[in-house]
C-alpha positions as CSV (number, residue, x, y, z in Angstrom):
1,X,0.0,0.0,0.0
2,X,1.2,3.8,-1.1
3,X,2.0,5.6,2.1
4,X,0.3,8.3,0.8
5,X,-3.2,6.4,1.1
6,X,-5.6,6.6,4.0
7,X,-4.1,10.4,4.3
8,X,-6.8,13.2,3.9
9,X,-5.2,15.9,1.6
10,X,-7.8,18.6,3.2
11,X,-6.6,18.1,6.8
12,X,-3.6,20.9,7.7
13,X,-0.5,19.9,8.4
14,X,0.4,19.2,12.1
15,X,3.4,21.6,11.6
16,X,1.0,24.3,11.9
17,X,0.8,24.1,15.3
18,X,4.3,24.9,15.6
19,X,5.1,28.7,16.3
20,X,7.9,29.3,14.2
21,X,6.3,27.4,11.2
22,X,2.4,28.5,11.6
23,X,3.7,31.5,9.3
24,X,3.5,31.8,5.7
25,X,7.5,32.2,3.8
26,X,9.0,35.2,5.1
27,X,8.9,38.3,3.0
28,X,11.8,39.6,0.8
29,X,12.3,42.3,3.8
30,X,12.0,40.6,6.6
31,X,13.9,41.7,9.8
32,X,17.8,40.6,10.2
33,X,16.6,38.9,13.6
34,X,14.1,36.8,11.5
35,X,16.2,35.6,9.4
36,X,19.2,34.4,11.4
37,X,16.2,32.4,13.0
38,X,15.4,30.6,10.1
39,X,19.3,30.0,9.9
40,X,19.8,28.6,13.3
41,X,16.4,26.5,13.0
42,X,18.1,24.7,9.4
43,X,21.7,24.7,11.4
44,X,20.1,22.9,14.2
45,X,18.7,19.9,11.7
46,X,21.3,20.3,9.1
47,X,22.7,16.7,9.2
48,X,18.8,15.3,9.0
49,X,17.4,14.7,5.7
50,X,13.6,14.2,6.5
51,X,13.4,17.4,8.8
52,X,16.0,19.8,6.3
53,X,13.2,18.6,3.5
54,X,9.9,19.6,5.6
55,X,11.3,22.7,7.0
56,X,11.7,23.7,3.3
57,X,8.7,22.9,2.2
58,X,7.0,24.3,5.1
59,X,8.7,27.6,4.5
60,X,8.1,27.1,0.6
61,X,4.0,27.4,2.0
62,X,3.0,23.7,1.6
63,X,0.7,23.0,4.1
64,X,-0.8,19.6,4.0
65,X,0.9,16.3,5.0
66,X,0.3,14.7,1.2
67,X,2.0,17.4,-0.5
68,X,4.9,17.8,1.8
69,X,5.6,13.6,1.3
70,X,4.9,14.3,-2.3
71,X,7.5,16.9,-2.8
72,X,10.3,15.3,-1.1
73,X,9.7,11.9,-1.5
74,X,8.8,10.5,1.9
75,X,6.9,7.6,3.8
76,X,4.2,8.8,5.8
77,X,6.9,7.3,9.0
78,X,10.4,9.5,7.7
79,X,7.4,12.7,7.7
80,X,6.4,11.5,11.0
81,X,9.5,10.9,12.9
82,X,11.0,14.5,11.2
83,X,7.9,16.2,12.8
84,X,8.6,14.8,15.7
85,X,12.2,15.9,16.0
86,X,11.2,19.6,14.9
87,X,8.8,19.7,17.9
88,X,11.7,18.3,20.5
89,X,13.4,20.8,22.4
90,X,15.8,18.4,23.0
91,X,19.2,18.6,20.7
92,X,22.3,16.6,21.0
93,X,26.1,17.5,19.1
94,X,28.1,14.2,18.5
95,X,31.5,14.6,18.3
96,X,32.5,10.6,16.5
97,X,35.4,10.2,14.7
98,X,34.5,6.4,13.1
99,X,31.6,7.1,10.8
100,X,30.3,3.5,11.5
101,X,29.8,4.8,15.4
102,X,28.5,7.9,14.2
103,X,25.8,6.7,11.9
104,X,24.6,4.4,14.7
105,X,24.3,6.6,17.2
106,X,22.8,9.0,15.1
107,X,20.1,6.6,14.0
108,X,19.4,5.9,18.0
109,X,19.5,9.7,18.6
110,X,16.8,10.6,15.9
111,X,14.5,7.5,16.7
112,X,14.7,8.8,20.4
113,X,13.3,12.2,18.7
114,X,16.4,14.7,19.3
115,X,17.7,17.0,17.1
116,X,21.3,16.0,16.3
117,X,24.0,17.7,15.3
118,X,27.3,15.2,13.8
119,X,31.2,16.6,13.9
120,X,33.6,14.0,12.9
121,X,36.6,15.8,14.8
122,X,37.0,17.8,17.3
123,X,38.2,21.5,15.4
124,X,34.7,20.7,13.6
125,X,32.9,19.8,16.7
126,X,34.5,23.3,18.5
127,X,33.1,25.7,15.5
128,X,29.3,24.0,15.4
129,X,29.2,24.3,19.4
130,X,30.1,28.5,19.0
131,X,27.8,28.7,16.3
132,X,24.7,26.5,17.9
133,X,25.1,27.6,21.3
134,X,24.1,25.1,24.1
135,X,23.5,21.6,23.8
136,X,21.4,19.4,26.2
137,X,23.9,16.7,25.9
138,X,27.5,16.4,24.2
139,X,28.6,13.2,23.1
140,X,32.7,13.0,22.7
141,X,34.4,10.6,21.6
142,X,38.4,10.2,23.3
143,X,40.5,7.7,21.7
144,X,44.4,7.4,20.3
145,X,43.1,9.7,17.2
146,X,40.7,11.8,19.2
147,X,41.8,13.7,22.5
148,X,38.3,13.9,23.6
149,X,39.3,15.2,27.4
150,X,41.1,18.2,26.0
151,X,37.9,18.5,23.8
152,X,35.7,18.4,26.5
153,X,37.4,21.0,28.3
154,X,37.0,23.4,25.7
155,X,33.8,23.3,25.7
156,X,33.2,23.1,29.7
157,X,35.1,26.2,29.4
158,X,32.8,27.8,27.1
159,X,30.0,26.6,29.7
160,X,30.4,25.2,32.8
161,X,27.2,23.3,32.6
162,X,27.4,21.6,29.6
163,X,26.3,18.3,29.9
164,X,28.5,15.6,28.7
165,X,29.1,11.6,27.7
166,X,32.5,10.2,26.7
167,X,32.8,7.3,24.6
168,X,35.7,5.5,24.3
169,X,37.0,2.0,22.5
170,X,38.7,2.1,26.0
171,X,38.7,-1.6,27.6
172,X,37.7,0.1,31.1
173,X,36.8,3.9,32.5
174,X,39.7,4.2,34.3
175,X,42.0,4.0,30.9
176,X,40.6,7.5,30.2
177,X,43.0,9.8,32.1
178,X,40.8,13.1,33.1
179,X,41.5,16.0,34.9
180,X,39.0,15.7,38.7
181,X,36.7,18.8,36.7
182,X,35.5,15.9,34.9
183,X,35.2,13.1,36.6
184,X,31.8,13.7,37.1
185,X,31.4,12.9,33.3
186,X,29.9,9.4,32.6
187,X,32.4,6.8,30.3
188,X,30.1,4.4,27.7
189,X,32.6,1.8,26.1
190,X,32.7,1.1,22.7
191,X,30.9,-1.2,21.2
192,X,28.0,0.9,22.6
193,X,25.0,-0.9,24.2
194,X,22.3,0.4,22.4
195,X,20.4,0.0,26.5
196,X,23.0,2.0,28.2
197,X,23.6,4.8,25.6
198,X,19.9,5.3,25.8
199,X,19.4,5.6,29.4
200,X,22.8,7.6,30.1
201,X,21.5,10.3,27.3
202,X,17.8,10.3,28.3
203,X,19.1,11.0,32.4
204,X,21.7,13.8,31.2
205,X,18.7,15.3,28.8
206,X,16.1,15.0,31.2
207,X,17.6,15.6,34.8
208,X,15.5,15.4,37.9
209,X,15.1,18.5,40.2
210,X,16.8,18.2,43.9
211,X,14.1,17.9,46.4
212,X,14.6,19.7,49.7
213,X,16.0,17.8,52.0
214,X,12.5,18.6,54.2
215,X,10.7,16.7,52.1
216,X,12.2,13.5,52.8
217,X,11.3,14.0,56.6
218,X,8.5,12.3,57.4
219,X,5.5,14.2,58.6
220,X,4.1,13.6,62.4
221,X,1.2,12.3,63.2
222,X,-1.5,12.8,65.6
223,X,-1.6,10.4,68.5
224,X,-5.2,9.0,68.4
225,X,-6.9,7.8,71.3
226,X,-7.3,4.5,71.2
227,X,-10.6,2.0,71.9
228,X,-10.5,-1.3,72.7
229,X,-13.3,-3.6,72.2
230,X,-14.3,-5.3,74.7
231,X,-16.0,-8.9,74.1
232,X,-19.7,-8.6,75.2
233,X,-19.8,-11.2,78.1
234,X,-17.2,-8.8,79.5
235,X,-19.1,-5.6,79.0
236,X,-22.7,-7.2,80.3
237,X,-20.1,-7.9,83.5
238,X,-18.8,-4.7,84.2
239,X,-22.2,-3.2,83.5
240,X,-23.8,-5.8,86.3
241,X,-21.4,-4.2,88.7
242,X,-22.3,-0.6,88.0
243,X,-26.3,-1.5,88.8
244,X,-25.1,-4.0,91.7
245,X,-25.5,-2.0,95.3
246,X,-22.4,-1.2,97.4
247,X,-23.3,-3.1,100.4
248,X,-22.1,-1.4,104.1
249,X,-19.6,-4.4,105.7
C-alpha cells in the first residue's frame, strides 16, 4: 500500500501548530533577527534529511501532509519521525570520529526524537558548538586519534554546565585519564550498548530537580486515642457491677 493512502489531503498539516512554522514564507524584507532564525532552525537539523526537506517545504507554503511527502519523497513514517524531531526541544552535538559509530548513534538519537548535530573531529565539533550555542547533551568521543578530554574542556570552558558523555574503545573507565573537573562525566565503552547509551542520554537530557531535604522527613502524626473492644460477656459484666448496690460491711 502507497504511504500516501488513508491520508486526507484537506486536513492541515500538524506543523501548523508549531510557532515558528504556523507562518507563511518570510517576505523579501524581513527583519535581520528573522532571518538568522530561520538560519539557526536549518543549522540545528542540518545533518537530517527528512526534517531539512519539511522545514523547506514548510517555509516554501506547503501546508498539507500529502503534499509535503509528495514533494520530497517520503513515507508517511520518515514525515512523521521529522515532525517529531522539529517539535523536541531536545538537541544533542556528536563529536565521533569512526563514521560507522557515528551513523549508529545517530540513528538511535533521531528514533529517540532529538535534534542531532554530527562533527567527525573535534576543530569541527569546536566551530558547530560557537555557532549553535548550548547543547542538552555532548557526546565525545576520546580515543588514540581523538583527544576527547582536552575537547571536553574546551567546551566546559565555554559553559560550565554543559552536559557531557565520553565514549571510548577504551577496555575500562579508568583507561581514560581526566583532569577531577571531569570526573563527574559518565564513560560508555565502545561497542556501545544500544540500552545503556539510551538511558545515560535520556538522564543527562532530562535531569531530575533536587528535592529539599525537608521533604524527605516524614511528617508527624496525631496520636489517636485508642478503643478497645471489649467482648460482650465482658461488658454485660462490668455493666452488672455498675447496677449492683455497694453493700455497708
Amino acid at each position: 500500500m502507497s504511504p500516501l493512502e488513508n491520508i486526507d489531503s484537506a486536513d492541515p498539516s500538524v506543523l501548523a501548530n508549531a510557532p515558528w512554522l504556523s507562518r507563511p514564507a518570510p517576505a523579501p524584507d524581513v527583519s535581520l533577527l528573522e532571518k538568522e532564525k530561520h538560519n539557526r532552525i536549518f543549522r540545528t537539523f542540518a545533518n537530517d534529511k527528512e526534517v531539512s526537506a519539511v522545514l523547506q517545504a514548510r517555509l516554501e507554503g506547503m501546508t498539507t501532509t500529502r503534499e509535503i511527502m509528495q514533494e520530497h519523497n517520503l513515507t508517511k513514517r520518515q514525515y512523521e519521525a521529522a515532525v517529531k524531531r522539529i517539535r523536541c526541544p531536545k538537541s544533542v552535538l556528536v563529536i565521533e570520529e569512526y563514521d560507522q559509530v557515528l551513523g549508529l548513534v545517530l540513528r538511535w538519537l533521531k528514533l529517540m526524537g532529538y535534534a542531532v548535530h554530527t562533527a567527525s573531529n573535534g576543530d569541527e565539533g569546536l566551530r558547530l558548538y560557537r555557532a549553535c550555542g548550548l547543547f542538552d547533551v555532548v557526546i565525545i568521543s576520546h580515543s588514540v586519534k581523538q583527544n576527547g578530554v582536552a575537547l571536553a574542556r574546551d567546551i566546559l570552558k565555554k559553559n560550565p554546565l554543559q552536559r557531557t558523555i565520553f565514549t571510548t574503545p577504551y577496555s575500562s573507565a579508568e583507561e581514560v585519564q581526566r583532569p577531577i573537573e571531569l570526573m563527574h562525566i559518565p564513560i560508555l565503552l565502545k561497542p556501545l550498548r544500544k540500552s545503556d547509551f539510551c538511558t545515560v542520554v535520556q538522564r543527562l537530557a532530562n535531569p531530575v530537580r533536587e528535592k529539599p531535604a525537608d521533604c524527605f522527613r516524614r511528617k508527624r502524626r496525631r496520636a489517636k486515642a485508642i478503643r478497645l473492644r471489649l467482648p460482650l460477656h465482658v461488658k454485660a459484666a462490668k455493666a452488672g457491677e455498675l447496677l449492683t448496690p455497694l453493700r455497708n460491711d
